[in-house]
N, C-alpha and C positions, 0 to 999 in steps of 0.2 A: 751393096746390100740395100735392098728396099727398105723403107722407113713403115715400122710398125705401127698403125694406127690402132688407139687403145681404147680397148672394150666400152660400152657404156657405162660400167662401174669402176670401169679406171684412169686416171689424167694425171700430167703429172705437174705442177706447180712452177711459178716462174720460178725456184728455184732449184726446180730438177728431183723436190722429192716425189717419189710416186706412191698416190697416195688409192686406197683402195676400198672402195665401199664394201661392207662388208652383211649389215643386219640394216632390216627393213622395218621398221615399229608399224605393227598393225596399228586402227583406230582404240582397239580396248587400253591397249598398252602407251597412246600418247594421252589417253583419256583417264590414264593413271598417274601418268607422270605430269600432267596440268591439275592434278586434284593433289598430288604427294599422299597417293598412297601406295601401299605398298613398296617394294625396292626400286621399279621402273625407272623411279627420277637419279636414285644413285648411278644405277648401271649406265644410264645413258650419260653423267655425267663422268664415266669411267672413261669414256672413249671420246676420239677428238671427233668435231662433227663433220667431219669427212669421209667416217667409217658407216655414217648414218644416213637414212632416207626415209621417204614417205612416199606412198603412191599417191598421184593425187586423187584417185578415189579415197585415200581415208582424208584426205583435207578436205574434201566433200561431203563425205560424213559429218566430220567435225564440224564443218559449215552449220550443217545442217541441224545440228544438235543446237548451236550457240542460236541461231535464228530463230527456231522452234521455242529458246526459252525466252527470248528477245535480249539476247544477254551480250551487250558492248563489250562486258568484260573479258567473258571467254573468248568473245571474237579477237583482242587485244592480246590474249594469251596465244590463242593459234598463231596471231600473226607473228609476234616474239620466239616463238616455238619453232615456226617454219622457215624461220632467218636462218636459224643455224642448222636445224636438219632441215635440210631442199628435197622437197618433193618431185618426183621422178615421173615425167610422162608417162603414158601409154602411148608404146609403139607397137608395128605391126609384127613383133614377133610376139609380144604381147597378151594380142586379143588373136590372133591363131593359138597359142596357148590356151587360153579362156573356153575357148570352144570346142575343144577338144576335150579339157578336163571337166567342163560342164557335160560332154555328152558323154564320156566315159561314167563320172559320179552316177549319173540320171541311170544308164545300163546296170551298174551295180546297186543301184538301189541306195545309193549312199549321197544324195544329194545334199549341198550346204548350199545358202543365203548365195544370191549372183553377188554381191559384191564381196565375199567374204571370197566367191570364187574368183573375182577380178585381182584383188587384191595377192591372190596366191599364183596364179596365173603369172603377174605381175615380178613378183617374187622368182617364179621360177626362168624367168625370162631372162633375168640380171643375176642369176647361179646367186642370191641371198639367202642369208638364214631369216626368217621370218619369224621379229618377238612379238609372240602373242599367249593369252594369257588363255583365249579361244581352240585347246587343245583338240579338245571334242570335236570340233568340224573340221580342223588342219591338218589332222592327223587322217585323215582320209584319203589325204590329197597322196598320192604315189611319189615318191622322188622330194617331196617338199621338206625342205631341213626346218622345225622350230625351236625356239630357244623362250620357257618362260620368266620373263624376271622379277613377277612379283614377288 
């Protein structure tokens, strides 16, 4: 019997457990659990950080923000933040994703922010549920599971 090689959201640990990512924390929703508001920081402390991820488009964001404020501190906080949930490439099933859900939204008239579509693209690419507090645009998205946990 051939040897199963495991999905991008699954591996299994040198000790054989298998562990399985599960929920994707948009940028609003790590940009609440770095501030402690809301529940974000409990829930994500409900789960081990192997059920967890980030796209690096929201570390990019997040970059973005902490630089825009010249802020060491937050940048200290993403870093801390992204040890333990690991931010997950874009790969090329990815951005075929992207561009598809981009030109489909665009046809219905229902377009959201490109990174917010990157982001869910992203999401749907690795079958995650995507926490975001962001209902309003992601719920647009066809097929895309969200989960709020403010």
């Amino acid at each position: 019997m051939a040897a199963r090689n495991p999905s991008p959201t699954e591996f299994e640990s040198e000790r054989s457990l298998r562990v399985t990512l599960r929920y994707m924390l948009d940028t609003d929703s790590v940009s609440y659990a770095l501030r402690g508001h809301g529940r974000v920081g409990e829930r994500v402390l409900s789960h081990r950080p192997s059920e967890l991820c980030v796209s690096a488009i929201t570390v990019a964001e997040l970059r973005y923000g902490a630089d825009k404020r010249g802020s060491r501190k937050l940048h200290k906080l993403i870093d801390k933040f992204i040890a333990d949930v690991v931010p997950q490439t874009i790969d090329e099933e990815a951005a075929s994703r992207y561009g598809k859900l981009m030109a489909e939204l665009e046809a219905r008239g229902t377009p959201i922010g490109q990174f917010d579509a990157m982001i869910a693209a992203h999401a749907l690419a690795l079958k995650l549920v995507l926490v975001t507090n962001n209902t309003k645009h992601f719920d647009r998205v066809l097929g895309l599971r969200c989960e709020n946990w403010v």
